[in-house]
MIVO-222357 format. One line per 8 residues: number of its first residue (from 0); their letters; for each residue y, x, z of C-alpha. Coordinates in pm, whole numbers, plus 50000, padded with zeros to 5 digits. Each point is the difference from the previous one (the first is absolute). Example, Ala and Ser with C-alpha at 12.3 -4.5 7.8 and 13.67 -1.06 7.14 Angstrom:
2
0) AS) 49550 51230 50780; 50344 50137 49934
//
This chain:
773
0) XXXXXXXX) 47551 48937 52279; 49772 50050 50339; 49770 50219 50076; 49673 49906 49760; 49711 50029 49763; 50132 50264 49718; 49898 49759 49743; 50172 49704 50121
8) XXXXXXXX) 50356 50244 50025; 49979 50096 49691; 49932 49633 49823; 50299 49884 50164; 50203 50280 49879; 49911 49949 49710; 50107 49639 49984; 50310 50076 50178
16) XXXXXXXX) 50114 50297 49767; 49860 49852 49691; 49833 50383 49946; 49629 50001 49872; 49782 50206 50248; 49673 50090 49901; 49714 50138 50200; 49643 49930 50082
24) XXXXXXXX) 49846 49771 50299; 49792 50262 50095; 50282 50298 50057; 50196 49714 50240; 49711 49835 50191; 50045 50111 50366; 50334 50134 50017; 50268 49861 50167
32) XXXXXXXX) 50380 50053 49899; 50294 50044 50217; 50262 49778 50068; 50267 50006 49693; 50351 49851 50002; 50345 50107 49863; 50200 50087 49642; 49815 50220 49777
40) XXXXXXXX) 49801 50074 49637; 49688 49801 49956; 49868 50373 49962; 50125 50103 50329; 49823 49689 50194; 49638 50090 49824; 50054 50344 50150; 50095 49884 50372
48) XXXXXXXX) 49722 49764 49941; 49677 50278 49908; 50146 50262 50281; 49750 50112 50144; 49728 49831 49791; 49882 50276 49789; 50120 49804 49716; 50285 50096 49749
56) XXXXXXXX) 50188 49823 49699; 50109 50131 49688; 50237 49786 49750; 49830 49844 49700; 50168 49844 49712; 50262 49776 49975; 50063 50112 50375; 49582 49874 50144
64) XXXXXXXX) 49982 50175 50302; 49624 50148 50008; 49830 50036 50320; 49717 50285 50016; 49790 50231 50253; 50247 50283 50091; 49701 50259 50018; 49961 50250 49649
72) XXXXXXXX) 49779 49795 49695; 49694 50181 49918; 50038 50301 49789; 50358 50067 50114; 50094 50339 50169; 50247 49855 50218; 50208 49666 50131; 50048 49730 49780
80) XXXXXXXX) 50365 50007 49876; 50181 49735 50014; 50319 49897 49790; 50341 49981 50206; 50042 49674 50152; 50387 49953 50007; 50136 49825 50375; 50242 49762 50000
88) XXXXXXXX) 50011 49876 50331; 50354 49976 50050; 50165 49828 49653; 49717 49797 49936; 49879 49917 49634; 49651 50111 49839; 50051 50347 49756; 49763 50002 49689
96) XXXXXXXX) 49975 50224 49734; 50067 49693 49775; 50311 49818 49861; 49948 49734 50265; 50173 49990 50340; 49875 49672 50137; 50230 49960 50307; 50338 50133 50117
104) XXXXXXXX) 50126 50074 50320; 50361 49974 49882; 50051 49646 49848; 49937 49858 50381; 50004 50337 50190; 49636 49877 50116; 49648 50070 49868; 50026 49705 49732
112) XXXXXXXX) 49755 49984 49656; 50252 49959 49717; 49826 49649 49940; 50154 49884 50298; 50335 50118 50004; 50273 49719 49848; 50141 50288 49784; 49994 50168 49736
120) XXXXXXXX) 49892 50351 50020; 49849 50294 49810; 49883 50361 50035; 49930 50327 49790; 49702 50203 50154; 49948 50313 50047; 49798 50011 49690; 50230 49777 49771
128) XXXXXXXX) 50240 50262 50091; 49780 50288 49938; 49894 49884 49660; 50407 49908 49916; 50067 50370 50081; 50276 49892 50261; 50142 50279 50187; 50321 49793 50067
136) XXXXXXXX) 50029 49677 50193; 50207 49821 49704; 49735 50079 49761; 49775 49735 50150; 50297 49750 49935; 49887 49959 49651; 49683 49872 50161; 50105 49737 50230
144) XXXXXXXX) 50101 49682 49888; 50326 49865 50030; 50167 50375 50128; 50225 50173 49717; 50098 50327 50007; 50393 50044 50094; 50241 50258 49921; 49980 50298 50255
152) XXXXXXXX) 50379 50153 49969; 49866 50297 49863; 49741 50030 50294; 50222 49898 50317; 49831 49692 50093; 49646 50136 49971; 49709 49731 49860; 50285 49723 49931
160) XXXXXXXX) 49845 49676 49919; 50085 49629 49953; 49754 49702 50115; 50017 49671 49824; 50305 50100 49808; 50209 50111 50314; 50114 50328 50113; 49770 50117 50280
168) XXXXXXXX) 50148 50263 50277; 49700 50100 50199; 49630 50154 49987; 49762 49874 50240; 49768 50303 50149; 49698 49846 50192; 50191 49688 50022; 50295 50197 50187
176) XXXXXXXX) 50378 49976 49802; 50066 50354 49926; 50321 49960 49895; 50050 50117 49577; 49844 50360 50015; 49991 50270 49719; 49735 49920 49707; 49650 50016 50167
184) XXXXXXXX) 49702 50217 49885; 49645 49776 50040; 49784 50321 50115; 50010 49813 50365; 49974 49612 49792; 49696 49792 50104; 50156 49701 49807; 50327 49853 49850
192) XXXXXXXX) 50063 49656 50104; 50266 49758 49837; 50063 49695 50296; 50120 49757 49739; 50284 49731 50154; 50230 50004 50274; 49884 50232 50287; 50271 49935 50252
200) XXXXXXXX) 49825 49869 50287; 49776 50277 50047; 50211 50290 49872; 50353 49877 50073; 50220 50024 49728; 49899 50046 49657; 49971 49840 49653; 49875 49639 49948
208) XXXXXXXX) 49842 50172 49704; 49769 50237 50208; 49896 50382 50117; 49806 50276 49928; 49756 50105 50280; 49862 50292 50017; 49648 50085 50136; 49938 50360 50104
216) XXXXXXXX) 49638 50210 50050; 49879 49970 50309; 49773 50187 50216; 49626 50086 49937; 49710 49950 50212; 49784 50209 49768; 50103 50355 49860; 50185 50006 49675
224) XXXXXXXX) 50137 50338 49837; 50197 49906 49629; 50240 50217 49802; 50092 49953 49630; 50174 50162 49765; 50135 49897 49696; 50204 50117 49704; 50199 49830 49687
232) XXXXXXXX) 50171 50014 49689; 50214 49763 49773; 50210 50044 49697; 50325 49823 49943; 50331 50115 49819; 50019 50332 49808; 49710 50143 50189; 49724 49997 50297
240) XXXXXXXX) 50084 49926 50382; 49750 50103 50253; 49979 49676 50178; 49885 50181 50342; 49745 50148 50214; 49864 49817 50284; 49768 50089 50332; 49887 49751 50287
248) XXXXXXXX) 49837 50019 50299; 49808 49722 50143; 49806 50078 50371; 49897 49790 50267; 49737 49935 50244; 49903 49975 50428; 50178 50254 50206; 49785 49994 50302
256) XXXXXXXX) 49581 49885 49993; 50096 49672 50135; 50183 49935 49706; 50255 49834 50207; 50290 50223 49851; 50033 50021 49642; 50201 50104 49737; 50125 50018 49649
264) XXXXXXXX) 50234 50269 49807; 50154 49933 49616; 50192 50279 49855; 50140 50048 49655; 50180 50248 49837; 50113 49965 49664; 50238 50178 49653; 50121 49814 49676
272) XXXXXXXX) 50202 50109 49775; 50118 49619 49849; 49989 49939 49665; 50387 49931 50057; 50187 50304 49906; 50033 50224 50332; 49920 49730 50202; 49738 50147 50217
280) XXXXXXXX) 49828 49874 50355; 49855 50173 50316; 49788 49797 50256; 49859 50100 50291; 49865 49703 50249; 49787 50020 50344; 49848 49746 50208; 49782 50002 50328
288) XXXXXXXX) 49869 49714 50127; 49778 49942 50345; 49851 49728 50126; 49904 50053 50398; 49751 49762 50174; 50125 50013 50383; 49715 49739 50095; 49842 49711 49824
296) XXXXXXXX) 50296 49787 50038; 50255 50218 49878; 50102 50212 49702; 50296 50204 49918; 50072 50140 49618; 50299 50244 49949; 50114 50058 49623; 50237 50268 49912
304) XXXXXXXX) 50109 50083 49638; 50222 50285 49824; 50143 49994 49672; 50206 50276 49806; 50126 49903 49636; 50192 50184 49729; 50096 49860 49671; 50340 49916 49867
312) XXXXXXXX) 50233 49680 49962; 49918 49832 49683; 50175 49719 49876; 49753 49930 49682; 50135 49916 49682; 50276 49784 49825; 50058 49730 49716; 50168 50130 49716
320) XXXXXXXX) 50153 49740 49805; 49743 49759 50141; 49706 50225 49908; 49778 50219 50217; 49974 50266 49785; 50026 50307 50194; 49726 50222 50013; 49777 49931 50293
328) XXXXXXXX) 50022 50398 50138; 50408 49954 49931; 50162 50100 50373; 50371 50004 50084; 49995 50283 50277; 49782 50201 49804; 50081 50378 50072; 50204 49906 50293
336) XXXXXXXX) 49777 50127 50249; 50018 49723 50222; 49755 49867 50256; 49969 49730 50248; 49799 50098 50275; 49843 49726 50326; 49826 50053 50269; 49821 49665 50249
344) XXXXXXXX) 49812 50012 50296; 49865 49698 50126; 49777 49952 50309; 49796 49663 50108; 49833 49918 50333; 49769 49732 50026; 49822 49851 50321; 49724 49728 49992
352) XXXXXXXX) 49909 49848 50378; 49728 49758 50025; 50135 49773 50317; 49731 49809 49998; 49710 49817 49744; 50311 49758 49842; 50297 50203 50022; 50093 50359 49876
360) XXXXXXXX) 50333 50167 50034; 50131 50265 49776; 50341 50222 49957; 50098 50171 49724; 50263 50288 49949; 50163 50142 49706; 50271 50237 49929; 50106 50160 49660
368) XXXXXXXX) 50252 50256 49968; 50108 50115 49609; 50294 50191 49849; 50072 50076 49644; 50268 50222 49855; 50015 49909 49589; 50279 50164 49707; 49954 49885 49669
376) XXXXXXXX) 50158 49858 49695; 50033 49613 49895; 50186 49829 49736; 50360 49879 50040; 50047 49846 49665; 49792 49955 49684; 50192 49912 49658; 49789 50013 49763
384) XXXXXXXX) 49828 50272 50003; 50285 50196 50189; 49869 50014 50346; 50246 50132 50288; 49785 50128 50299; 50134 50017 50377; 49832 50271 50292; 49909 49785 50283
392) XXXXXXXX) 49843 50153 50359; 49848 49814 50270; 49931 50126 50357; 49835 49757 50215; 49797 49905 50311; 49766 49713 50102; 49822 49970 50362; 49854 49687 50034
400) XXXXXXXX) 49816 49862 50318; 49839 49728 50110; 49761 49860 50281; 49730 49677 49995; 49837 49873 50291; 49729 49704 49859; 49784 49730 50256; 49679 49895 49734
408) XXXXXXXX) 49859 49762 50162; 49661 49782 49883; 49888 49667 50165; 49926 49671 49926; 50066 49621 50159; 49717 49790 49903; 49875 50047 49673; 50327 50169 49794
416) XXXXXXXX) 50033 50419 50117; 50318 50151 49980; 50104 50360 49923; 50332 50030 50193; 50231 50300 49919; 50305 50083 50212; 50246 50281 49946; 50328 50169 50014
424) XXXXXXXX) 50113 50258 49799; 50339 50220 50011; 50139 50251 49742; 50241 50234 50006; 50147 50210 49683; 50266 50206 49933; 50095 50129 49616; 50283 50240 49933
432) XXXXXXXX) 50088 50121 49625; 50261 50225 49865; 50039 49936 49653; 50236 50185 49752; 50087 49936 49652; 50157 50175 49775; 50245 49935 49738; 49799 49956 49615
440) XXXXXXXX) 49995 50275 49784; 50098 49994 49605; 49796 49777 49793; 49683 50189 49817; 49791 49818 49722; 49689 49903 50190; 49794 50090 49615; 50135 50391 49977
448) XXXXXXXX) 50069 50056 50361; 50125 50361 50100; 49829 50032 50362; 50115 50063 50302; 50280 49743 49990; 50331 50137 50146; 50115 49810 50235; 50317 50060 50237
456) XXXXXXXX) 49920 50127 50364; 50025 49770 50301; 50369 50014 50090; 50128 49676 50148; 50363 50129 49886; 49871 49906 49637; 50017 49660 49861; 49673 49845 49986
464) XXXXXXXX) 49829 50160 50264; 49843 49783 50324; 49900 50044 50363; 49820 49785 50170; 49876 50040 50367; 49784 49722 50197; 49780 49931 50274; 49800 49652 50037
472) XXXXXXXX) 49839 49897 50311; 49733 49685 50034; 49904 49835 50278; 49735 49723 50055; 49770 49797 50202; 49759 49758 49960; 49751 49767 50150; 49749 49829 49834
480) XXXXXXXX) 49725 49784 50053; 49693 49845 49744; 49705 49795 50039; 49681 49982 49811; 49820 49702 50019; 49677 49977 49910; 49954 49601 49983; 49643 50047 49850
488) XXXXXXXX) 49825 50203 49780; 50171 49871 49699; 50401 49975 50110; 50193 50244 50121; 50360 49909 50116; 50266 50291 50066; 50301 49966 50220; 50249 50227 50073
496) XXXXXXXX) 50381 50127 50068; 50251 50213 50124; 50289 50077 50134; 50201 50335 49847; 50317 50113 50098; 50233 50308 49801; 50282 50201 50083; 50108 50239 49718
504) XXXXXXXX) 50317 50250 49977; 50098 50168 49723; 50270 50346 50072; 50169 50108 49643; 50218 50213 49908; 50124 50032 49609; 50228 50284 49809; 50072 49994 49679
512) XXXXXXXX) 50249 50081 49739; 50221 49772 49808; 50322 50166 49943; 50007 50053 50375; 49793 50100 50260; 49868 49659 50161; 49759 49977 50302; 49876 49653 50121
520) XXXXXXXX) 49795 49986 50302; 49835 49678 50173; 49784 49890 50258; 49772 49735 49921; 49803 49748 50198; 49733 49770 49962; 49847 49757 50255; 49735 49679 49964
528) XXXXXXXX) 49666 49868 50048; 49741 49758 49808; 49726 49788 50132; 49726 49998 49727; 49713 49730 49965; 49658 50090 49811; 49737 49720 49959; 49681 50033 49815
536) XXXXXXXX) 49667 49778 49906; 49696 50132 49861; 49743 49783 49948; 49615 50158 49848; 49783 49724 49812; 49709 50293 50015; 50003 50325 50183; 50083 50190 49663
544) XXXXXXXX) 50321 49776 49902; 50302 49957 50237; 50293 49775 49846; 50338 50075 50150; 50387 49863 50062; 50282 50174 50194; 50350 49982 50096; 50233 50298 50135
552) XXXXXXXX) 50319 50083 50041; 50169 50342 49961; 50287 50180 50122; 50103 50367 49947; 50364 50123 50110; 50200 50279 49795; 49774 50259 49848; 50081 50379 50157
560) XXXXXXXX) 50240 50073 49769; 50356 50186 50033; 50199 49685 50028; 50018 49614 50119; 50189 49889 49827; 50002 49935 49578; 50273 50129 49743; 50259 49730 50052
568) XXXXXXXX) 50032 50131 50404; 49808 49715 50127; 49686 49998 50241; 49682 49896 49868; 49750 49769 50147; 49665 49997 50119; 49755 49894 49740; 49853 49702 50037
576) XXXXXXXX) 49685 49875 49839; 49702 49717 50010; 49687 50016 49790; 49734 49761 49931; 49655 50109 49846; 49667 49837 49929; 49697 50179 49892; 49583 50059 49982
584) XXXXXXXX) 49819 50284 50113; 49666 50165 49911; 49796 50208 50238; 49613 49977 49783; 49714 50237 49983; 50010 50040 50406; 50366 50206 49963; 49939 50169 49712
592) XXXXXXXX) 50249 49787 49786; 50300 49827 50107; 50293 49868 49824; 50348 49790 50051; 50135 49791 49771; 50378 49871 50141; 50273 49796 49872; 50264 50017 50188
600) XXXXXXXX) 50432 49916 50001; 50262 50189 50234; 50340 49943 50052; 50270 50252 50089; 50318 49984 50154; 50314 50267 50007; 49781 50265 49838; 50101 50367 49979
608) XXXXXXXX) 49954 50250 49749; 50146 50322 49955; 50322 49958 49799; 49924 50150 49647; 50327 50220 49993; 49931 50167 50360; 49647 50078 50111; 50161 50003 50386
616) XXXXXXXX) 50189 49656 49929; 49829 49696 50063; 50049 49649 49792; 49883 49637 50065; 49855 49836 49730; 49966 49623 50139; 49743 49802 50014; 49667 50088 49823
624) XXXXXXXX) 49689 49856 49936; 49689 50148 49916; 49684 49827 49916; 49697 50054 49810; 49578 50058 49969; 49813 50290 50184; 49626 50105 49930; 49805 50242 50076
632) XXXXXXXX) 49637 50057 50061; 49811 50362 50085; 49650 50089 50133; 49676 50065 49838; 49900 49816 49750; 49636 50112 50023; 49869 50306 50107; 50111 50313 49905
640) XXXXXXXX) 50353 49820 49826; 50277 49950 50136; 50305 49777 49848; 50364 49916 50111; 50245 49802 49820; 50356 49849 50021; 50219 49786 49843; 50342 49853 50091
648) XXXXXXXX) 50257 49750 49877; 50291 50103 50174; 50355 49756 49929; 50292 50188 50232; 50332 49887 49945; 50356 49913 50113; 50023 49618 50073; 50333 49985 50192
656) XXXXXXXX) 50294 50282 49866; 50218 49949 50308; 49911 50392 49989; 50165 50062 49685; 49724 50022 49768; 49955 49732 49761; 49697 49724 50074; 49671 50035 49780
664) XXXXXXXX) 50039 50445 50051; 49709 50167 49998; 49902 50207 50306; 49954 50419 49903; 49691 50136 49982; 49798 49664 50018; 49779 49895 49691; 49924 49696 49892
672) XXXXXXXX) 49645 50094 49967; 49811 50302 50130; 49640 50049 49991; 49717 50295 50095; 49628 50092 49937; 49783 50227 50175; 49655 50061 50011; 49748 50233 50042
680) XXXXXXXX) 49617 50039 49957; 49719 50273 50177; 49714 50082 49855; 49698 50069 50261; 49713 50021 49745; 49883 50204 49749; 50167 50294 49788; 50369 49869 50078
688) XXXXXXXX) 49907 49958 50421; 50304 50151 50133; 50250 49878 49791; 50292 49785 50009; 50209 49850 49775; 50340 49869 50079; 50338 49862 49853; 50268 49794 49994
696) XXXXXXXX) 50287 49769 49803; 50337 49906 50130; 50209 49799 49857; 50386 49926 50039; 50243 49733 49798; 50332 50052 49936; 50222 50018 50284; 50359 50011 50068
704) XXXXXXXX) 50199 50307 50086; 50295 49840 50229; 50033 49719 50157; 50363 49951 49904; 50224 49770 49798; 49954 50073 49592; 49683 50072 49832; 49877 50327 50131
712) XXXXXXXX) 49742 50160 49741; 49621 49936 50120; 49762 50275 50071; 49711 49983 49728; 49661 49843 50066; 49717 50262 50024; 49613 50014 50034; 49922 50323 50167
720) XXXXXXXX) 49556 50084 50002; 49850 50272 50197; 49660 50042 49972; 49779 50344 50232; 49634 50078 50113; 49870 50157 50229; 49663 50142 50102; 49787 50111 50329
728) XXXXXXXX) 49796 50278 49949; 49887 49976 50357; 50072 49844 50315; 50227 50348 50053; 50178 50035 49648; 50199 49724 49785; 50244 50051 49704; 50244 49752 49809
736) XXXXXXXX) 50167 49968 49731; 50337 49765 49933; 50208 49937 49725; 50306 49832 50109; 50188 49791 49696; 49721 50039 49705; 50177 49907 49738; 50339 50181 50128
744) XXXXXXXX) 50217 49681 49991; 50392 50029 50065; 50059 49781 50304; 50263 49983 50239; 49965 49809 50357; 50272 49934 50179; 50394 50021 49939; 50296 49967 50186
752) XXXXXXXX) 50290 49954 49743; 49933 50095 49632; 50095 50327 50079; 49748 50104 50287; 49659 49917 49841; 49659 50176 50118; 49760 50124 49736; 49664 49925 50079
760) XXXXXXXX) 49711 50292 49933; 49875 50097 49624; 49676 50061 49990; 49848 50279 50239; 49630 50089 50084; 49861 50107 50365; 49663 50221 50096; 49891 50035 50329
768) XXXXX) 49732 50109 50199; 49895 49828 50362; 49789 50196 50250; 49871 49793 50290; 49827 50219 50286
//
């Protein structure tokens, strides 16, 4: 926007943002604002805008940005105070303290509302994570339509997850791949973002069935000073389990008076003692972030993060006889006094250069280092309930990097305006694991256990016992390309592709004991490349309804694990997919409520899983299709209550057994029907002004254990309610209250083999106490 009136700048940003703005005629008349252009928060712009005017803005709700005189009301001893306004400048997307996100800078790596992105796509705020009582990535799954849970490996792969029905492999972080890291703590978690469909042709390879992207705080331009503490308790088995202690941090604000350097700082430190028997966790996380303004046409923003973790390899539970009926606190290393102990560090640089009015160039930077050293127990055999247990250890490393130069690019010919993206990214990643296991142990009756198990040392002269030494490099490249048209205010026509290339090697070595001392070592390669197509139409009969159709296609090489090749010696293929979707979306009430209701059918070709017998072996299970219904819908309803809901049909299965597995199998982990509540509602009058009231419902249908041939035993359905308050004594002093599974349900969510089943929480409760200086 030029140079002009103050009034007229902030009308049309207000009808380009969508944002209600609200001042009088009289604190505007005869002020002129500055020249505005670039990426950033709504908020952000209004503050450029009043510089200098004398005028500030506060937020309002629903996200109304309020513009008043800076100077102290009458009767006040001192400077108005503001709340913190949060700056966004570089990822895009508006933050509210609601359950609505209205637009995404992920699903088209541009500053797109939701409305008008051909995909589906869906978000957990900061507050719908607050009120959940997530301190774990994966515990917004349960939240997100269409994303399930997966089976961890007793913690190795971190916040495992599958999209659609299909095993996912990577975390998005800002929109950057970051690699698989180590399960993430949400003290640094602006929102939790679910990119529904295939993703390839902005993020390279990956899943037809999505990604998880996620948004982290950002830098303040007003001061913010937040720490928490919180404490809990739950019962389960003979007796009670302190579920853990817990302390944030939460600071931010303007380094210098300009304001042009700014920062933000998340810390978290936290103790539970699991309602598992000695099954205990340690977290400590840290995470800087600065945002510098070197002029008005260019900003840099440098993240760092640190995470320490202690807690142990846990395997979950087991079938007996077809039954779950272990005791929910039952743990098969208990007094082994084993650990399994990570460490990631992961560091993001970020440039934004204004060329000129239509065209912006940015580069982007990541790098994640993480190693984990892990000795526990896991079951060999169960007969009945005669269950033979095995010591496995795991020493690994992970660095993962990866650059992204992007062109964005707005102009129009004629009457139709294009948003034009261009970019290349490249990755590099390099994973090396030692991984021992030992030779099982006598059988103990998993009902009158005598703990610790004794199990023979690691001696690879003793039958049974297993070496196995890796490393696992990845290389790729891509370039990409995508075109929003914008053929008139009702249709909207996306266009886009890409070119990716891979080059993967695999170095194993494996020992092991079978009546003689065999080693078998092998180099592995892998080489190929994919051109990948993505076409989508939106079309809005009014401003609050867009209608939607898409086509994509998906490609996603070898997963980083120890081997190329599956159990019969052969190598696998890339994964091949194409998807097809159709759908509505919602964006009413000016933002405040926005929804996606999706139907949609992918097809899957040469798709890998990991082989249920060998958690480092790989299998192909054939063709699969998945297809089913998606909705969801979030925001506030009215004022002061806020709602968010989900529901998904989700039909995964084998269609083509050249893998194998026999046609019409079920896919792990993937229910037929899922569905979640949330909402919450603030008083602001009377005797109860101050207080909140929040909760939630998630449901889960039966789903299968394996994906193998057979009829694997399905993991129970479960309805799982939480319900908390919370209430503001002041501005300064807040305290909450959660109770995590109210009616203390038995619910398991994810398995990997009948034998390795995770127990999901009994019921627990939660105080804490927020100070905000």
């Amino acid at each position: 926007m030029p140079a002009q009136p103050l009034g007229q700048s902030l009308v049309e940003l207000a009808e380009q943002t969508g944002v209600t703005i609200i001042t009088e005629d009289a604190l505007v008349a005869g002020r002129t604002a500055p020249p505005l252009s670039g990426v950033m928060a709504p908020e952000e712009a209004v503050r450029r805008l009043l510089s200098g005017s004398g005028l500030s803005l506060r937020i309002g709700t629903g996200g109304t940005v309020i513009v008043s005189r800076a100077e102290p009301e009458a009767g006040t001893d001192g400077p108005l105070q503001l709340q913190p306004i949060t700056v966004d400048a570089v990822l895009g997307g508006t933050l509210t303290e609601s359950y609505a996100a209205p637009d995404s800078f992920s699903a088209t790596r541009t500053n797109t509302p939701i409305i008008e992105t051909p995909q589906s796509s869906q978000a957990v705020t900061r507050q719908a994570l607050e009120d959940a009582g997530t301190t774990e990535v994966a515990d917004a799954y349960d939240y997100l339509a269409g994303i399930q849970r997966d089976n961890n490996i007793g913690g190795l792969v971190g916040d495992a997850y599958l999209a659609r029905g299909f095993v996912a492999d990577d975390i998005l972080i800002n929109g950057n791949r970051s690699g698989r890291p180590s399960t993430l703590d949400t003290v640094n978690v602006e929102r939790i973002e679910a990119l529904r469909g295939p993703t390839a042709t902005l993020f390279g390879r990956a899943d037809p069935g999505g990604l998880i992207n996620i948004v982290t705080k950002q830098p303040l331009s007003e001061p913010l000073y937040q720490a928490e503490v919180s404490g809990g308790t739950g019962v389960a088995g003979e007796g009670s389990r302190f579920r853990d202690i817990r302390a944030t941090l939460d600071s931010g604000g303007p380094i210098d008076e300009q304001g042009r350097a700014r920062y933000r700082f998340n810390a978290a430190a936290e103790q539970e003692r699991s309602f598992r028997q000695d099954s205990d966790k340690t977290v400590f996380f840290a995470s800087p972030v600065v945002d510098l303004e070197f002029d008005d046409k260019t900003v840099a923003n440098l993240e760092l993060s640190y995470q320490y973790r202690q807690d142990v390899f846990d395997r979950g539970n087991f079938f007996v006889d077809g039954d779950l009926d272990l005791p929910r606190d039952f743990f098969l290393g208990e007094d082994q006094d084993d650990d399994q102990t990570s460490h990631i560090v992961t560091g993001a640089l970020r440039v934004d250069r204004e060329l000129s009015n239509a065209v912006n160039a940015r580069l982007g930077l990541y790098g994640s280092y993480g190693d984990l050293s892990s000795e526990g127990l896991e079951p060999s055999s169960v007969i009945g309930s005669q269950v033979s247990a095995a010591r496995v250890s795991n020493d690994g490393s992970d660095l993962f990097l990866t650059a992204q130069p992007e062109l964005v690019a707005e102009l129009s010919t004629g009457s139709i305006g294009h948003t034009l993206l261009f970019g290349l990214d490249a990755s590099y990643r390099e994973s090396d694991l030692l991984f021992f296991r030992g030779a099982p142990g006598a059988p103990i009756d998993a009902f009158a256990p005598d703990f610790p198990v004794d199990l023979p040392d690691f001696d690879l002269s003793v039958p049974g016992n297993q070496r196995f030494d890796s490393s696992f490099t990845a290389r790729s490249i891509g370039v990409y390309a995508q075109n929003q048209i914008d053929l008139s205010e009702q249709w909207k026509l996306l266009l886009g592709a890409r070119w990716d290339s891979v080059w993967l090697s695999s170095d194993i070595e494996t020992t092991f004991n079978a009546g003689a001392l065999v080693t078998d070592a092998r180099d592995e390669d892998f080489k190929d490349s994919a051109f990948l197509p993505r076409a989508g139409l939106v079309y809005q009969p009014v401003k609050q309804v867009g209608l939607y159709a898409s086509y994509s296609e998906s490609y996603r090489a070898p997963p980083p694990t120890s081997t190329l090749r599956d159990a019969n010696g052969d190598q696998v293929d890339a994964e091949t997919g194409r998807s097809f979707e159709v759908g509505v979306k919602l964006d009413a009430l000016e933002g405040r409520l926005t929804g996606t209701l999706a139907v949609f059918r992918t097809e899957k070709e040469n798709v890998i899983d990991t082989d249920p017998a060998d958690p480092f072996a790989v299998t192909n299970l054939g063709e699969v299709r998945s297809q089913g219904v998606e909705f969801d819908l979030s925001g506030e309803v009215f004022d002061n209550f806020s709602l968010g809901v989900t529901y998904a049909f989700t039909d995964a299965e084998i269609t083509d057994n050249e893998g194998g597995v026999p046609s019409g199998t079920r896919l792990r982990n993937v229910p037929r029907h899922a569905a979640s509540l949330q909402a919450a509602y603030r008083f602001t009058q009377g005797p109860l002004d101050g207080l909140r009231i929040f909760g939630g419902a998630v449901y889960q249908g039966e789903k299968p254990t394996s994906t193998e041939g057979g009829s694997p035993p399905d993991l129970p359905d479960y309805v799982r309610l939480d319900l908390g308050a919370s209430y503001e004594f002041n501005e300064n002093l807040q305290a909450r209250l959660q109770l995590q599974n109210l009616t203390d349900t038995e619910y398991y969510t994810s398995a990997n083999g009948q034998d390795r089943v995770t127990v999901g929480q009994p019921f627990n409760a939660t105080l804490g106490v927020r100070v905000t200086f």
